[in-house]
C-alpha positions in Angstrom: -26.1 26.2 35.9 -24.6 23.2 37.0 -27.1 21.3 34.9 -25.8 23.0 32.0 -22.3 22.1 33.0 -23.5 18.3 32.8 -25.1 18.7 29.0 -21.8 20.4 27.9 -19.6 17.3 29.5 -22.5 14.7 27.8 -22.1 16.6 24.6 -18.2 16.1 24.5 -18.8 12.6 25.1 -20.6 11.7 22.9 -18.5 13.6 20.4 -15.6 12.0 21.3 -16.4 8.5 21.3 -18.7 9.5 17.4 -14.7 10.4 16.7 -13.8 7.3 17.5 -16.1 5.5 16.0 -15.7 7.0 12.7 -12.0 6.4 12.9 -12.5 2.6 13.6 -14.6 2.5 11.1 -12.4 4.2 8.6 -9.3 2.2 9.8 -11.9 -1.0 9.0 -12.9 0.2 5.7 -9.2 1.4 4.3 -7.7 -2.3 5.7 -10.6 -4.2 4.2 -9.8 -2.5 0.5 -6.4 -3.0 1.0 -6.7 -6.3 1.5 -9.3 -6.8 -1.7 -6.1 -5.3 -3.1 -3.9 -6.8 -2.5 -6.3 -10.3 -3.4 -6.4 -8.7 -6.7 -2.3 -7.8 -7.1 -1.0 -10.8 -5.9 -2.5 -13.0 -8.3 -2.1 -11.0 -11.2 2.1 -10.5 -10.1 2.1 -14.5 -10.0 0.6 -14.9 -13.5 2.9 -12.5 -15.2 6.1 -15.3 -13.8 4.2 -18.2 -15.6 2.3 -16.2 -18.5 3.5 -18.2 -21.9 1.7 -16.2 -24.3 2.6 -13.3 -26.9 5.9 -11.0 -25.5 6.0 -13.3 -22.7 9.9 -13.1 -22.2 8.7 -9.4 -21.4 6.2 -9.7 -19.2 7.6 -12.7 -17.1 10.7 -10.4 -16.7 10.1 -6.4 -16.8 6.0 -6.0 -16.6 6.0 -8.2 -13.5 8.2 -5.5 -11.4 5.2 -3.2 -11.9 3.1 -5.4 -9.6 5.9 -6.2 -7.6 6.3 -2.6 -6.8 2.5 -2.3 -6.2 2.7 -5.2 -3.9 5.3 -4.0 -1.7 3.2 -0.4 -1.3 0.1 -2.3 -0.4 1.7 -4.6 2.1 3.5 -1.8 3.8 0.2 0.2 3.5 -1.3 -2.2 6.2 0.5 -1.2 9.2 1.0 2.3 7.9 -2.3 3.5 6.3 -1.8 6.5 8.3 1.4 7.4 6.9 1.9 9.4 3.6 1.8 7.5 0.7 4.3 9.4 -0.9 6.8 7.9 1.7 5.5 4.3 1.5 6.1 4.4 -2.4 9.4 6.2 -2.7 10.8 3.7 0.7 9.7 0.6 -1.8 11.3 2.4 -4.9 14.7 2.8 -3.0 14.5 -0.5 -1.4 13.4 -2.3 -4.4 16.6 -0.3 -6.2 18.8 -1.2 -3.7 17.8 -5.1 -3.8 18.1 -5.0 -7.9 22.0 -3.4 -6.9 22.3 -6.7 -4.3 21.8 -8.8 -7.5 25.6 -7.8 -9.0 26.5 -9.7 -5.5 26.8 -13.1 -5.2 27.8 -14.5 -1.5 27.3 -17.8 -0.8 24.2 -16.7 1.8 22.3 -15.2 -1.0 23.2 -17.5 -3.4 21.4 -20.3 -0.9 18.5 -17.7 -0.7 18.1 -17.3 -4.6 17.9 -21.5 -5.0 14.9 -21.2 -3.8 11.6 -19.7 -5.7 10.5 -17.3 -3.5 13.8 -16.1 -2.9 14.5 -15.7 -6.6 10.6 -13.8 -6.6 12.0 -11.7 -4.0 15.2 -10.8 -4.3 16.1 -11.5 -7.8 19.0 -13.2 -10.2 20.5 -11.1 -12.3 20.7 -7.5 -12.4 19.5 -5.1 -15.4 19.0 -1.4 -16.4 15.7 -1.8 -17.9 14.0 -3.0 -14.3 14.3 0.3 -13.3 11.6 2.3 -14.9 9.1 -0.6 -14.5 10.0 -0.2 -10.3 9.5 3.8 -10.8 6.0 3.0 -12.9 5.0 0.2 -10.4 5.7 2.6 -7.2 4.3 5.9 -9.2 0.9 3.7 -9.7 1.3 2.0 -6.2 1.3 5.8 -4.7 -1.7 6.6 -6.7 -3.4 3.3 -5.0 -2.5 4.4 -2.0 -4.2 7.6 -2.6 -7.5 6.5 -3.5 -7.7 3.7 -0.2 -6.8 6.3 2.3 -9.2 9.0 0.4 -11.5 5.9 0.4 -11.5 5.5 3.8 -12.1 8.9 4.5 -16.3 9.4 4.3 -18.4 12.4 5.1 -21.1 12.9 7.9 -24.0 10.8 7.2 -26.1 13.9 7.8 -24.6 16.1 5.5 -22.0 16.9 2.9 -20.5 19.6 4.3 -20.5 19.0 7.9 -17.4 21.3 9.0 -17.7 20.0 12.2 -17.1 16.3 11.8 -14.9 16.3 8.9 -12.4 18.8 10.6 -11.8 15.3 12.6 -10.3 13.7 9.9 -7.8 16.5 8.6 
């Protein structure tokens, strides 16, 4: 009997630490395509700035906020790939709103902070209306990013498909 008591305490053992295991190596695999991501964003938000061919007034100043929208989820998607990416996209949305509102402002601290480029990339010049539905189709599509790296991250027992009792883990 108290043999079987040391198989049982083996068993949870070694179930717990195969837990922990697959949610390092989850963590690993949803902050590794993040990153790819965001390797893939960034570059593409910078060219739309310089971009000098056909409708380049509009992507240089509207398409752009759809990858800056995008970029924003993914970087706050680093420390919070846990969190609901619902949340993560509508917090950039607002903030992003809120920071196109701080534009009609003009103190001399954000003034200085606009002079330079990466102020102006991050904070802006001038307001305008029309930035708004590129920040709600940047976020909506930054959401559905998020969606796929956390589902992504998410894999099923080597062993089988429908192994209830490892993927109950992960719910």
């Amino acid at each position: 009997m108290v043999e079987m008591g040391r198989g049982r305490t083996s068993e949870l053992v070694s179930t717990s630490s195969f837990k922990a295991m697959r949610k390092l190596t989850d963590l690993w695999r949803i902050h590794r395509r993040t990153l790819v991501s965001l390797c893939i964003v960034v570059p593409i938000g910078l060219y739309t700035k310089r971009y000098a061919g056909p409708a380049a007034c509009w992507v240089n100043d509207s398409l752009g906020g759809v990858f800056y929208e995008i970029f924003w989820c993914l970087l706050l998607f680093v420390p919070l790939n846990r969190g609901q990416p619902w949340i993560i996209a509508t917090s950039v949305l607002a903030v992003t709103c809120l920071l196109e509102f701080l534009q009609l402002w003009h103190p001399p601290l954000l003034e200085c902070v606009r002079s330079t480029w990466i102020g102006r990339a991050t904070l802006g010049t001038s307001f305008t209306w029309l930035d708004f539905p590129y920040y709600l189709v940047g976020c909506g599509v930054g959401w559905i990013w998020l969606r796929g790296l956390q589902s992504a991250g998410r894999r099923s027992c080597p062993s089988c498909e429908s192994c209830q009792k490892h993927n109950s883990s992960t719910q």
